[in-house]
C-alpha positions in Angstrom: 269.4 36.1 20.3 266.4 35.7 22.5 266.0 31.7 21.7 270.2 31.3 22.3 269.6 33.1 25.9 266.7 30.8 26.7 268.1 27.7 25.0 271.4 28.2 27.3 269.0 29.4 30.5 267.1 26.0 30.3 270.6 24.4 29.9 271.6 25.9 33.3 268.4 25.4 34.4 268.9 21.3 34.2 272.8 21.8 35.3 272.0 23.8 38.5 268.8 21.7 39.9 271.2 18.3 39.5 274.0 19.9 41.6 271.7 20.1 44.4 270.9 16.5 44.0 267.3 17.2 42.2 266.9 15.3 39.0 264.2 16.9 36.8 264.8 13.8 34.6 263.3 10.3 35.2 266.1 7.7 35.6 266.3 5.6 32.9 265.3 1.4 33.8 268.4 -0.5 33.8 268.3 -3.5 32.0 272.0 -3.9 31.0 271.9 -7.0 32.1 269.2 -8.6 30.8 268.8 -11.0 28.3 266.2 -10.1 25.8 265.3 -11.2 21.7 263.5 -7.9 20.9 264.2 -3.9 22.8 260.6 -4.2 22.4 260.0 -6.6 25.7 262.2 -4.0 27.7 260.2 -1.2 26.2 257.3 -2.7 27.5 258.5 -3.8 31.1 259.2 -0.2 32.4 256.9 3.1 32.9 260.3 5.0 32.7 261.0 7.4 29.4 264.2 5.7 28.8 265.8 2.1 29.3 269.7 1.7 29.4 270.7 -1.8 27.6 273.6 -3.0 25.6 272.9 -3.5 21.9 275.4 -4.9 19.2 277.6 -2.7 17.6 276.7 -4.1 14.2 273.3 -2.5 14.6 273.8 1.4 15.6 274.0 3.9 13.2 275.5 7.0 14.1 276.7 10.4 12.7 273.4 12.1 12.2 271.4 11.7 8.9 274.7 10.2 7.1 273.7 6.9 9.3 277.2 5.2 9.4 277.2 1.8 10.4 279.8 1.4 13.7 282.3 -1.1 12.3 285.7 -1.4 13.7 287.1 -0.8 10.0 284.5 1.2 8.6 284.7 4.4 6.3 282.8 6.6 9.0 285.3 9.7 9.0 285.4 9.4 13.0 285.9 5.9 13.0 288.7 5.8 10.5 290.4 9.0 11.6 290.8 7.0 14.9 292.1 3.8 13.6 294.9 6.2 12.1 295.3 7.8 15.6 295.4 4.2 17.2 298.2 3.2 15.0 300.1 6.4 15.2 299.3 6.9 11.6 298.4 10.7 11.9 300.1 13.5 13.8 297.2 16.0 13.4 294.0 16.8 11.8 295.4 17.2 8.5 296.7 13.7 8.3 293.1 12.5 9.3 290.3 11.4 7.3 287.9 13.7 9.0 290.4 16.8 6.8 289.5 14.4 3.8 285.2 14.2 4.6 285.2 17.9 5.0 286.8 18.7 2.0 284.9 16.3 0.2 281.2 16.1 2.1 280.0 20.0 1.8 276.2 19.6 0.7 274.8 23.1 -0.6 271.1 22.1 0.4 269.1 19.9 3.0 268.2 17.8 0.3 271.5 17.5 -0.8 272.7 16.4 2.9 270.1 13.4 2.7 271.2 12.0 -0.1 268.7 12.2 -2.5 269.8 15.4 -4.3 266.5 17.0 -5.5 263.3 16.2 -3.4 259.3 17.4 -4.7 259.6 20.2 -2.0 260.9 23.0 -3.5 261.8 24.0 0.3 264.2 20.8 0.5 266.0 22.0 -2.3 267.0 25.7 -1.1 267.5 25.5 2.3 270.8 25.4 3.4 272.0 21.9 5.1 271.6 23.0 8.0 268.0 23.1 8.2 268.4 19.0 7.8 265.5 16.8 9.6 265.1 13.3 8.8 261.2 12.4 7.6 259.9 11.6 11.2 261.0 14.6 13.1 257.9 16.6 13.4 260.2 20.0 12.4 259.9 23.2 10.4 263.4 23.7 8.1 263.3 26.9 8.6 263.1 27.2 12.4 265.2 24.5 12.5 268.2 26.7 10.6 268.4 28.7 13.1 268.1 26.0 15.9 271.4 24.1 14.4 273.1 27.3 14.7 272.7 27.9 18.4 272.8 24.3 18.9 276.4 24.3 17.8 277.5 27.3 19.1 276.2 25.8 22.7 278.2 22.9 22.2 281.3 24.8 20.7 281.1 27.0 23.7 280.5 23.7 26.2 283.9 22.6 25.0 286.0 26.0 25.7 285.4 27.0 22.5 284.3 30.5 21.0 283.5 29.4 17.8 280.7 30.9 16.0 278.5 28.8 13.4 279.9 30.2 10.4 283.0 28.2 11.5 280.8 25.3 10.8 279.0 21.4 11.9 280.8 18.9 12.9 278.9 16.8 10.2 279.6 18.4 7.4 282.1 20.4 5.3 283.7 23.4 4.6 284.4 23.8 8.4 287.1 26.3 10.1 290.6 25.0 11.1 289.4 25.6 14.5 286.5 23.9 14.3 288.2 21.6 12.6 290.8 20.9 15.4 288.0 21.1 17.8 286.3 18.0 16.5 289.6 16.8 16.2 290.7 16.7 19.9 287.3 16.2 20.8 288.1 12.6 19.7 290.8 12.3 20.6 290.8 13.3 23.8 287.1 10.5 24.0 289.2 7.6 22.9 292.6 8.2 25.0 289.8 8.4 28.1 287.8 5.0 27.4 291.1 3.4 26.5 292.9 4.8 30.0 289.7 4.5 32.1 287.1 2.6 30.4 283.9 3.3 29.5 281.6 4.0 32.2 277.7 4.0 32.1 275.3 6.4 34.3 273.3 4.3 35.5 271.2 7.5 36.7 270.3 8.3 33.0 272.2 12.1 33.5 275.6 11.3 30.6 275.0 8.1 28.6 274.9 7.8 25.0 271.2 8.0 23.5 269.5 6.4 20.9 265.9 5.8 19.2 264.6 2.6 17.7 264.1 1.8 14.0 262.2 -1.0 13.6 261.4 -2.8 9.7 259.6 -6.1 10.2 261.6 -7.9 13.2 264.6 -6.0 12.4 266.1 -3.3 14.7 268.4 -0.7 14.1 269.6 2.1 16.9 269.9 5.5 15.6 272.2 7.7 17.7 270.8 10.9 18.8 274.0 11.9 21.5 277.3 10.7 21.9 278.9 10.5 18.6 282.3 10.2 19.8 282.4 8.1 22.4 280.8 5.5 19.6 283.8 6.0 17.4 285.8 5.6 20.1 283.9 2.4 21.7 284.5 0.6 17.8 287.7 1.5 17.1 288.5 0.2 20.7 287.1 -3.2 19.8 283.6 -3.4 22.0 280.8 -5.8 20.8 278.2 -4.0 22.2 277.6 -1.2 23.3 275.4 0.6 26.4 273.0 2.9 24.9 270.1 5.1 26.5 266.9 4.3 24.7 264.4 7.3 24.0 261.0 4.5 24.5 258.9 7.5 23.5 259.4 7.3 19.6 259.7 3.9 18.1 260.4 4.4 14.3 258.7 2.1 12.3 259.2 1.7 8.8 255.8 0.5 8.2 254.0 4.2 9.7 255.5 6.1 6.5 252.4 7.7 5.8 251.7 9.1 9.6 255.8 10.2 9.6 255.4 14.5 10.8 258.0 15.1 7.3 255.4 13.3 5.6 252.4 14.8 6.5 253.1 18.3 6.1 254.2 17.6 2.6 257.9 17.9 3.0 259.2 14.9 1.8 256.8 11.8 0.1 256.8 8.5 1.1 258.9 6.9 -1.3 261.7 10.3 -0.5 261.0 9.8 3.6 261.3 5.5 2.7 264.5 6.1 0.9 265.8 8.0 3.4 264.9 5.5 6.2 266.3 2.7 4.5 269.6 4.3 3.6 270.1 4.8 7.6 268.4 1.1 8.3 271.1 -0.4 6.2 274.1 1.9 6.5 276.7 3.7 5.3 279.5 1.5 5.0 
């Protein structure tokens, strides 16, 4: 109880100081107009914590550690439930595919939720999903099952909605019907925005959707870390690319395995923490 109350006091915290026109945040660099070969020059060119820049669509991955790739036809259940929406397919949330993933998708452990079923931590194997982390999050599962709780509730609650955890995440099943719905309308309600008024970029870093860099030779991927469903909207509406919020603090690179925080303190080993990366780099289809 003590971590929700701070966890919502630093929330209100951040809201109240940006009312008054005080931003406790650095500005992100805009270089959404730039023309660049590599993130890695922009990440370079700026003392800022984040850059803003448009990336192709191909190359974000989204919907936490499931890492769906963002294509306009693709089997991500927020994508493809609104495709169905688009083309008044569906007239609710048991029409949509999103009923179907969390009927189907309900891991019973964190290894489970990664995809690699039984891992050489014990830990991995017990925990409940919700203590997920992928290999370079420098987190404890077990704190981190109680974090996802009030994490959820937070955002339940953010969007009118007095729904305890027990009523489920939005990345995994079984859920409640009203969680269910809530997800539901939530994008919904995203997509008939963009499509009415466009999608609009804060260009004073506050409300942007963020992302961190994976990086495998001169590859790059774009790992969302906020803004799920304005990315499902942004495909099925047809965009190229897309305007993300780069965290320039953590570059993932696929060749660091061994200095990884999930590594090190022996919760995953490097071929489980590779195997994980690479199933995000590539993506679910």
């Amino acid at each position: 109880m003590i971590k929700k109350i701070a966890f919502e006091l630093k929330k209100n915290i951040h809201s109240m100081v940006n009312k008054f026109g005080i931003d406790i945040v650095k500005s992100s660099e805009n270089f959404l107009d730039e023309k660049w070969l590599s993130p890695m020059e922009l990440v370079y060119r700026t003392h800022n914590r984040h850059i803003l820049l448009r990336v192709p669509v191909d190359k974000v991955r989204f919907l936490g550690v499931h890492g769906y790739k963002v294509n306009q036809k693709g089997t991500a259940p927020f994508i493809s439930t609104l495709e169905k929406y688009k083309d008044n397919k569906i007239k609710g949330y048991k029409d949509s595919t999103l009923c179907e993933f969390y009927s189907k998708f309900q891991p019973k452990t964190i290894s489970e939720y990664l995809y690699l079923q039984n891992t050489s931590n014990n830990l991995m194997n017990s925990l409940p999903p919700s203590g997920v982390f992928l290999p370079w999050q420098n987190v404890d599962p077990i704190e981190q099952v109680n974090q996802r709780a009030i994490q959820v509730e937070s955002d339940n609650q953010e969007h009118k909605a007095n729904i305890s955890f027990s009523g489920g995440d939005p990345f995994y099943g079984p859920v409640s019907i009203e969680k269910a719905n809530l997800e539901y309308n939530r994008l919904t309600k995203v997509f008939d925005s963009i499509q009415k008024h466009g999608f609009k970029v804060d260009t004073k870093g506050k409300d942007n959707i963020n992302a961190i860099v994976l990086e495998h030779g001169n590859e790059y991927r774009y790992f969302i870390i906020s803004g799920q469903h304005r990315i499902a909207a942004l495909s099925v509406l047809g965009y190229e690319k897309i305007a993300l919020q780069i965290y320039k603090g953590l570059i993932v690179r696929r060749s660091e395995v061994g200095f990884w925080p999930g590594v090190t303190n022996g919760y995953f080993k490097s071929s489980e923490a590779l195997a994980v990366f690479d199933r995000i780099f590539v993506g679910l289809d």
